[in-house]
C-alpha positions as CSV (number, residue, x, y, z in Angstrom):
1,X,-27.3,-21.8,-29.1
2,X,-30.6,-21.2,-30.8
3,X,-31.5,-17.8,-28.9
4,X,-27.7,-16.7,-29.8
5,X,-28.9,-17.4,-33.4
6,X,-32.0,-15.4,-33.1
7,X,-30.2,-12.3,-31.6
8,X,-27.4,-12.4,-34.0
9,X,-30.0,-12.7,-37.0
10,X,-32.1,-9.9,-35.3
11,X,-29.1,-7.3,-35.1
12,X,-27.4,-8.2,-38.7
13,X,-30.6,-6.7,-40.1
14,X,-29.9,-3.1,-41.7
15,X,-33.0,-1.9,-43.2
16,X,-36.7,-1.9,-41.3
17,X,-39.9,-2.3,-43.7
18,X,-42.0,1.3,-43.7
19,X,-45.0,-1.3,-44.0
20,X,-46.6,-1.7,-40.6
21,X,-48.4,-4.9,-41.7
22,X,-45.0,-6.3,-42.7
23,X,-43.3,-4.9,-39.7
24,X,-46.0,-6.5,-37.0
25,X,-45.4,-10.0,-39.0
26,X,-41.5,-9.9,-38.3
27,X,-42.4,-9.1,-34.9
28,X,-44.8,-11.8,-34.4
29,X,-42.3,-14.1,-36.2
30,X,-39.0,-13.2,-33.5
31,X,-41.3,-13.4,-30.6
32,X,-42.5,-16.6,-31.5
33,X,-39.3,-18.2,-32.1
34,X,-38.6,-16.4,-29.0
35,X,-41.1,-18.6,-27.9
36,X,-40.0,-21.7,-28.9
37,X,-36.4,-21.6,-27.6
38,X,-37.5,-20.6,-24.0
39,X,-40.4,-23.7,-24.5
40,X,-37.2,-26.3,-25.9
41,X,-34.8,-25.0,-22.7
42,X,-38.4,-25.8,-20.3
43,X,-39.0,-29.3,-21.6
44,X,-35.4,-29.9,-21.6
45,X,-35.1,-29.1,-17.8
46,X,-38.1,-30.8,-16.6
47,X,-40.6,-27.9,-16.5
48,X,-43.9,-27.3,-18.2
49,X,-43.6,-25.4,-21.3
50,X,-45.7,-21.9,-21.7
51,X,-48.2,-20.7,-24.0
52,X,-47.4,-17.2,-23.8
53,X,-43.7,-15.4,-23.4
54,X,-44.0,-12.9,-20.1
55,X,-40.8,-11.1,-19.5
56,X,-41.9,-9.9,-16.4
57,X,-42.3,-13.1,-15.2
58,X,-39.4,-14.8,-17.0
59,X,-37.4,-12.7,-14.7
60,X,-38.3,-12.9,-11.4
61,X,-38.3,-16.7,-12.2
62,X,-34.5,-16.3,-13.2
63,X,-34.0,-14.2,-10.5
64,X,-35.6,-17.0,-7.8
65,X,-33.2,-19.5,-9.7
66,X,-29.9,-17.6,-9.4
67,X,-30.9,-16.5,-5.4
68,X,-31.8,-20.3,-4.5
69,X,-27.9,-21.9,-6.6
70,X,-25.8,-19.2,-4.9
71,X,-28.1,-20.1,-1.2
72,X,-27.1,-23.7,-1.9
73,X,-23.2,-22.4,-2.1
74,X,-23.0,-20.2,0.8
75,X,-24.8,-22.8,2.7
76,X,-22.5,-25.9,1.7
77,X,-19.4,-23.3,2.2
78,X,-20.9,-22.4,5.9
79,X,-20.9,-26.2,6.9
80,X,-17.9,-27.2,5.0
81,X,-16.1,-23.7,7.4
82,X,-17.8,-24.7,10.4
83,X,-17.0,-28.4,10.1
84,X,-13.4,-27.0,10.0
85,X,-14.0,-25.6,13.8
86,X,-15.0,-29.1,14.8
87,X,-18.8,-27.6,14.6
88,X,-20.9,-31.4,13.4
89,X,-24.3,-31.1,11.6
């Protein structure tokens, strides 16, 4: 996984740069591959890919995702429980 990459890369790093130029451009550098790996996993699910990275929304998009997969279980478990009292849908 690319983004496991990234993260791994990110926190074998030992020394930081005392050059704030230098610093910014590392920055710029891990946000944009950031980028990149969130605009590969988009394309590769169907979705639009994104010009700029907002966590903020990222999240609350992750968060919609994970509400509406575990409302598809409960749902399928309520009719597969109900079908079990003779209940038909």
């Amino acid at each position: 996984n690319n983004r496991i990459g990234l993260i791994t890369k990110l926190n074998s790093n030992t020394s930081i740069s005392l050059n704030l130029t230098a610093r910014e451009s590392k920055k710029k550098q891990y946000e944009q591959s950031e980028l990149d790996i969130e605009n590969d996993y988009l394309r590769s699910t169907g979705k639009e890919p994104i010009e700029k990275f907002d966590q903020e929304v990222m999240k609350i998009n992750d968060f919609k995702e994970i509400l509406m997969n575990q409302t598809h279980v409960v749902m399928a478990d309520f009719i597969d429980l109900s079908n079990q009292f003779g209940f038909t849908w």
